[in-house]
C-alpha positions, 0 to 999 in steps of 0.5 A, a space after each residue: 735862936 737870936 740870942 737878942 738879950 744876952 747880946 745887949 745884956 752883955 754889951 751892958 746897954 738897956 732895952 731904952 737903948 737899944 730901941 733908941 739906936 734901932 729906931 724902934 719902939 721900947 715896948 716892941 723890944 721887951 716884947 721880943 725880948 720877953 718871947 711874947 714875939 716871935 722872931 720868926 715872925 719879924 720883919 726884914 726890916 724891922 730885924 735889920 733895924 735891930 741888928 743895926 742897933 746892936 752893931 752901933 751899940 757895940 762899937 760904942 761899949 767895950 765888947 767883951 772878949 766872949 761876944 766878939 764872935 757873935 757881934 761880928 756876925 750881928 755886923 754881917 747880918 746887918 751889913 748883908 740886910 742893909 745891902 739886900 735894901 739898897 739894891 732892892 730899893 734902886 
């Protein structure tokens, strides 16, 4: 399960703020967030996005000691996306 909400909740960043860093759209946020989406069904891109969102929040706000774990894969994941694109792309 992605843990979308508790991560940003815990970086103390509102869903406004998260859409705007993800260049997403704020009612798409709380749908997902609220379960009215599934991640299951998001797209590559559009969960790339989001995790490139959290990742710059994150390295903005003081990360809690209890989420440095979790930010760090939220780093991977979205490094790991941003690559499968770039070479996908070329």
């Amino acid at each position: 399960m992605v843990k979308i909400k508790e991560w940003r909740q815990g970086l103390g960043i509102t869903q406004k703020a998260l859409a705007d860093a993800a260049g997403l759209d704020l009612r798409w946020v709380q749908k997902l967030e609220a379960g009215d989406i599934d991640i299951q069904n998001v797209t590559v891109k559009r969960f790339s996005l989001l995790m490139k969102g959290i990742s710059e929040l994150s390295q903005q706000v003081s990360c809690p000691c209890s989420m440095k774990s979790d930010i760090e894969t939220v780093n991977e994941i979205h490094e790991m996306v941003d690559k499968l694109f770039k070479e996908d792309s070329a």
